[in-house]
N, C-alpha and C positions, 0 to 999 in steps of 0.2 A: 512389646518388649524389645524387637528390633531396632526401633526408634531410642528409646530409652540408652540402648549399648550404643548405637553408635552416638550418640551425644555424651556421654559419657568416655568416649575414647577420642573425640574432639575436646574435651574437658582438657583429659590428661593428656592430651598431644600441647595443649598452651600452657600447664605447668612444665613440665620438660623444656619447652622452648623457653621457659621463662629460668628455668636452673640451668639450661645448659647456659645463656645469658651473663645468671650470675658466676658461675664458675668459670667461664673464659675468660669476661670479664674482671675476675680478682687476681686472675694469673696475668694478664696483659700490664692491668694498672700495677700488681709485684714486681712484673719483670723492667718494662719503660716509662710508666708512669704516663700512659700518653692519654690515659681515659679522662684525667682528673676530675675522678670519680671515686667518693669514699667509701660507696656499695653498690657498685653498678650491677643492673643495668639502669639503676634508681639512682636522681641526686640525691642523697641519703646519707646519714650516718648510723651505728648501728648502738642502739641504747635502748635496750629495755625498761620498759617503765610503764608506772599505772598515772592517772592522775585525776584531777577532780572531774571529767568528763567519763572518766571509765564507767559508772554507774548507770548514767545516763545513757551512753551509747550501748550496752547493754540491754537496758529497758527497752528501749524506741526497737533494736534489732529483736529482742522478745517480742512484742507487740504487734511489728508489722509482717515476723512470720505466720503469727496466730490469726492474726484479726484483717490485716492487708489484703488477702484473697478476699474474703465475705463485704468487705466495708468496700471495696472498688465496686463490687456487684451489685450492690444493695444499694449506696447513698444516691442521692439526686445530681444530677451533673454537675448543678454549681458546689455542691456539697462536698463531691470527689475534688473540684479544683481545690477549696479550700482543704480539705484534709491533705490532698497535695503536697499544697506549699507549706502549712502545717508539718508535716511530716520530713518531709526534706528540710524544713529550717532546724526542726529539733536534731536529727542526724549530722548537720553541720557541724551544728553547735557542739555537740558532745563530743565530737569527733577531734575537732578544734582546741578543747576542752582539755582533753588529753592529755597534751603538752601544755596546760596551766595557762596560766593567763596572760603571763608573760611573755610566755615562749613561744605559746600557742595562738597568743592574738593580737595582744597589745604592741610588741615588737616584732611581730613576724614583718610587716611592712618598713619598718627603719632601720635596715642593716645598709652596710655603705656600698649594695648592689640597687637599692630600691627607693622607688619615686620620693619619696619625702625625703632624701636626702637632700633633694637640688630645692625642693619649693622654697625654701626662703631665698634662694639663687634670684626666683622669678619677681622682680622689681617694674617693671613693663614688659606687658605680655608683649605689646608687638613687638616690640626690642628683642626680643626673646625668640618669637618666629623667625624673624629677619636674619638669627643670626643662631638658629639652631642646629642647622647642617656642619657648618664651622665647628663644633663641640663635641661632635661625634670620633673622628680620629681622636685616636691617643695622644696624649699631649700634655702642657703644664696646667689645661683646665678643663677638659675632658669633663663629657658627661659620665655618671655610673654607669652599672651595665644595664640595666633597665631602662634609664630613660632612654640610652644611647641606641639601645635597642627596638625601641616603637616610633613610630611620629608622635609631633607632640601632644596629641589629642589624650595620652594617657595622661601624663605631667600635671597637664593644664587641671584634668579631671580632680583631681587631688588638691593643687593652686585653688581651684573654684573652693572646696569644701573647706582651707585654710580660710579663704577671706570671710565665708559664712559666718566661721565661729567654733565651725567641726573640726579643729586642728589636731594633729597629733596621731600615733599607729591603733589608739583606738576608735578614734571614728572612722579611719582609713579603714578597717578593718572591718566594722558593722557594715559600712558601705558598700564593703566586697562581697562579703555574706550573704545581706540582704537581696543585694542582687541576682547572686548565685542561683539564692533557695528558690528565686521565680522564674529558673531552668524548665525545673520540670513540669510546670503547670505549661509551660511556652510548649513543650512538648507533646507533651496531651494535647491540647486544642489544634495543633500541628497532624496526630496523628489522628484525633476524631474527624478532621474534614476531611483528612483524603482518605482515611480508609476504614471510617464509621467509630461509633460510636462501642461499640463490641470491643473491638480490636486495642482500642484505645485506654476501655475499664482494665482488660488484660496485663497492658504493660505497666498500669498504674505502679501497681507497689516493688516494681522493679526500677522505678524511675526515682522511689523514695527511696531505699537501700543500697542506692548504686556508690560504690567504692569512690568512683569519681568525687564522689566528696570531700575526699581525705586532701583532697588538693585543691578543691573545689572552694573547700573556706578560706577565709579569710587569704586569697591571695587576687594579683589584679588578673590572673586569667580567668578566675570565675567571676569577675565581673564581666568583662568579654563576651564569658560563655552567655550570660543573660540577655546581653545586648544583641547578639548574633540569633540565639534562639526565639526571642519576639517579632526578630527580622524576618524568621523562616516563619514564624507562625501567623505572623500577618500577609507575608505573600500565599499563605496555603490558603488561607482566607478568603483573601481575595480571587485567587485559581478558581477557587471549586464555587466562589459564589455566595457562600455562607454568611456573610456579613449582607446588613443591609445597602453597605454603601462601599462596594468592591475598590476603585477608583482610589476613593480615601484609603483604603487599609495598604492598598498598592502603593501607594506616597511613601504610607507610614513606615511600612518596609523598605524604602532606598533609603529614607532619610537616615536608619539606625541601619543600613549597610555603610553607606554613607559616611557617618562617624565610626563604626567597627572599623574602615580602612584606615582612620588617623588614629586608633587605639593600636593597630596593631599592623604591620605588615603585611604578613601571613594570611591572616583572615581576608584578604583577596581571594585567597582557596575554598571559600563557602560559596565558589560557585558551584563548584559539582550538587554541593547538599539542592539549593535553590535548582538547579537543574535539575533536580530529582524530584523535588516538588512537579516542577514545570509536567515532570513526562509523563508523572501520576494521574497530573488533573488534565492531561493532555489540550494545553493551551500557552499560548504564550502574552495573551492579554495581558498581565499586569506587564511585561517587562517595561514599554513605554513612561510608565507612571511610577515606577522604581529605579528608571537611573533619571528620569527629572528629581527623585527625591533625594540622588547621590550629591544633583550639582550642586547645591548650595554650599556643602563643603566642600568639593573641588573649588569650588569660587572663592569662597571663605579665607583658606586657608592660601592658594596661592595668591591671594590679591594682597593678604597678610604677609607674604615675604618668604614660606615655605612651601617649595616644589616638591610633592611625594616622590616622583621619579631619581632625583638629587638625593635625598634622604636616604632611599634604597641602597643606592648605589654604592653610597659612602659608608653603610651601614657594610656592607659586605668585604669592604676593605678591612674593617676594623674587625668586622667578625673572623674574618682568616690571618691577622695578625693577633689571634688570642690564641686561647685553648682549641676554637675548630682547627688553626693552622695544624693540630700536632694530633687531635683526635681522629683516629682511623675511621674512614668512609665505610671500608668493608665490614666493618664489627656493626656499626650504628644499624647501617641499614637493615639489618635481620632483628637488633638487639632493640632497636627502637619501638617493633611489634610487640617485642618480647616485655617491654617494660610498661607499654599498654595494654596486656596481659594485668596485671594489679588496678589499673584504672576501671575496666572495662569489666571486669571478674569473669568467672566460668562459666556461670550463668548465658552471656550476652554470646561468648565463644561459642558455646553451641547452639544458641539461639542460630547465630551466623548462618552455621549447616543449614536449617531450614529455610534463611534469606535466602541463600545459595539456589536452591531448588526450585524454588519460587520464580526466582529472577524472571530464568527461558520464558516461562509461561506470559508473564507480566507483560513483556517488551513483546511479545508475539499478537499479543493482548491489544497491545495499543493503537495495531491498525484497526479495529473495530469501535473502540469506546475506553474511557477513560479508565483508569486501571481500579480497585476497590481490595478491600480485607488484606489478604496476605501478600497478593498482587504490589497492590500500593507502598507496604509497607518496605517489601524487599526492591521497591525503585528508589525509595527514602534512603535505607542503609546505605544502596549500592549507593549511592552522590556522597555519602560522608565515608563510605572506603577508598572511593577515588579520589577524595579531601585529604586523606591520611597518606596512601600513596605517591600523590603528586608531594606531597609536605617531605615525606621518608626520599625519596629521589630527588627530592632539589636538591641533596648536602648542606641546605640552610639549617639542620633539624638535627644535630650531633649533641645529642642529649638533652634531658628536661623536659622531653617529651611528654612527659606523665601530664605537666601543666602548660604547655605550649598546645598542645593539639587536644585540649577539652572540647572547645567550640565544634572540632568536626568527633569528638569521639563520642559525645552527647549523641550524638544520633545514630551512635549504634546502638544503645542501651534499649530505645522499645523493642529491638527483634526479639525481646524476650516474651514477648505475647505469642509466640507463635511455638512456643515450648509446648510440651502437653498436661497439660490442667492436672492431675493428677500428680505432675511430682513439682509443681512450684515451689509448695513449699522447702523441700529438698534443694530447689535451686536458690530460694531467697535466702535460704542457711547457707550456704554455698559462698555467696555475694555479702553476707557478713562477716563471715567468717574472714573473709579477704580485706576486706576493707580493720577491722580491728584486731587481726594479725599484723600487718604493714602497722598502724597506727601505734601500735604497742611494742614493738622490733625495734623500729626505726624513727627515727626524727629526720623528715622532710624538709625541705627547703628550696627557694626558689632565686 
């Protein structure tokens, strides 16, 4: 019962933090307009509404409170993967849904902030690296804020799917999705090798209902999120041994760290997650055979005519000649947890407290033998708290956070396995209720 109240007053301490958020928040952007933010501490606007996904989202949140505890216990391993990705694709989708087809998928990708604006720009690719960095400052031909914002590896991503035949924000958008929904199976396989197979059925139907969705579809951070999450779960892989051919899976993880750095910047910050692995499995074998699988795009791309270091650089100039230039450092950086609060739901907040407790033990742990169950789990979170904190203290992170830092906030969502059995249910309503509140309040955007 102890247990129970104080996770429950870790609950309502992230709601608080999340209202006190929005109500400083609306008095700042009333008085100076300096947040340019329509509902902060969310990029949001505020419209309520039902739409053809309300049904659907509905059902899958009925179904995986009732039936998500017994079906993670009971299915066969490969059965749970697939109910998984199953399950998380349907939550997307409804989710997505919401805001109609238009609004919610077809054109979420083609507003004149977002990659398919510049693709038909792209006429030769190399011509296009050579001469990417040049288009990032503000100017007579400036890139959008998205592409201006990533290396070109997001861009090109999209360029590729035009020349295919996949043209347009609705296959942009299937593409984003589909990626997303194979999050949380990446996670799972993530947390059954380092910290068993137990541990892992636990966070299952936590990882299907996670609010993170709401942002998670149909945008290109939740593609990200997929690519970085198969990264970690091929390096846990190859840690703990699990695979027959470690070596390889260790490749396989630079390679898709590798390209995560030309999709995104930022995602340089999955080192702590990766480091968390590392400390779990207490080894650092694979690193060798994870940054030979980085070089090929270091090589790639600067041989191509674009310097990531260049890119950065110039990106930060352009970033403080916008809206960061005028948005307060001091609000973000509290407000920015605060608005990962709706991401993460209340469920994962108190899950946290028990990472917390664990931690000491883990890392005291590790001079004797490799860390396991609750151990491992809370070395895991810890690297993607110090993902989200290194992110919140750059000052590169003044807003939008909600889909900028999925990649590291994914991996807070398993510490829900370490809740206590008896009131999951209660926390899985919890983590619905968050996620198709926001979805039905608000119209998101990125």
């Amino acid at each position: 019962m102890r247990t129970t109240r104080r996770d429950l007053c870790a609950a309502l301490a992230a709601v608080l933090l999340f209202t006190a958020a929005l109500l400083v928040g609306r008095h700042l952007e009333s008085t100076d307009g300096s947040l340019h933010l329509r509902w902060p501490p969310l990029y949001a606007y505020w419209l309520p509404h039902v739409g053809p996904g309300t049904p659907a989202a509905l059902t899958v949140a009925v179904l995986t409170v009732a039936y998500g505890p017994p079906l993670a216990r009971r299915l066969r391993w490969r059965g749970l993967l697939l109910a998984g990705w199953a399950g998380s694709t349907a939550w997307l989708w409804s989710l997505a849904l919401i805001d109609g087809w238009h609004r919610g998928v077809a054109e979420r990708l083609t507003t004149k902030y977002e990659y398919l604006q510049s693709v038909g720009d792209v006429h030769d690719v190399g011509a296009t690296l050579r001469t990417f960095t040049d288009h990032i400052p503000y100017g007579p031909d400036h890139w959008p804020a998205h592409v201006a914002g990533h290396p070109p590896g997001a861009l090109l991503t999209f360029v590729g799917l035009d020349r295919i035949g996949l043209d347009g924000g609705a296959w942009a958008a299937v593409w984003c999705l589909t990626i997303a929904s194979t999050a949380a199976v990446a996670v799972l396989v993530t947390v059954r090798a380092l910290c068993g197979e137990e541990t892992a059925r636990r966070a299952a139907p936590f990882l299907v209902l996670a609010p993170a969705a709401v942002w998670q579809g149909v945008s290109a951070d939740g593609y990200f999120t997929g690519v970085t999450a198969w990264a970690v779960a091929l390096l846990a892989l190859a840690a703990t041994r699990r695979v027959r051919f470690p070596r390889v899976a260790a490749l396989g993880s630079g390679l898709l760290l590798g390209l995560a750095c030309y999709l995104s910047y930022g995602l340089l910050l999955m080192a702590p997650v990766c480091l968390g692995v590392l400390a779990a499995a207490r080894t650092v074998r694979p690193v060798p055979y994870v940054l030979l699988g980085i070089v090929p795009w270091v090589v790639a791309f600067t041989a191509a005519g674009f310097w990531w270091y260049d890119g950065y650089s110039t990106l930060v100039g352009r970033y403080y000649d916008g809206a960061a230039g005028v948005r307060p450092y001091g609000y973000f950086l509290w407000a920015n947890p605060a608005a990962n609060v709706a991401v993460v739901g209340v469920a994962t907040v108190a899950a946290l407290r028990h990472a917390g407790v664990a931690l000491p033990g883990a890392v005291r742990g590790l001079r004797r033998a490799p860390a396991h169950g609750a151990g491992a789990l809370a070395l895991l979170v810890a690297g993607a708290a110090c993902a989200v904190l290194a992110a919140d203290l750059s000052g590169m992170s003044k807003a939008e956070t909600e889909r900028i830092w999925l990649p590291f906030t994914l991996w807070l969502l398993p510490a829900a396995a370490l809740l206590p059995e008896r009131s999951w249910r209660y926390w899985l309503s919890a983590q619905a209720v968050v996620a198709l509140t926001v979805n039905h309040l608000v119209v998101t955007g990125w």
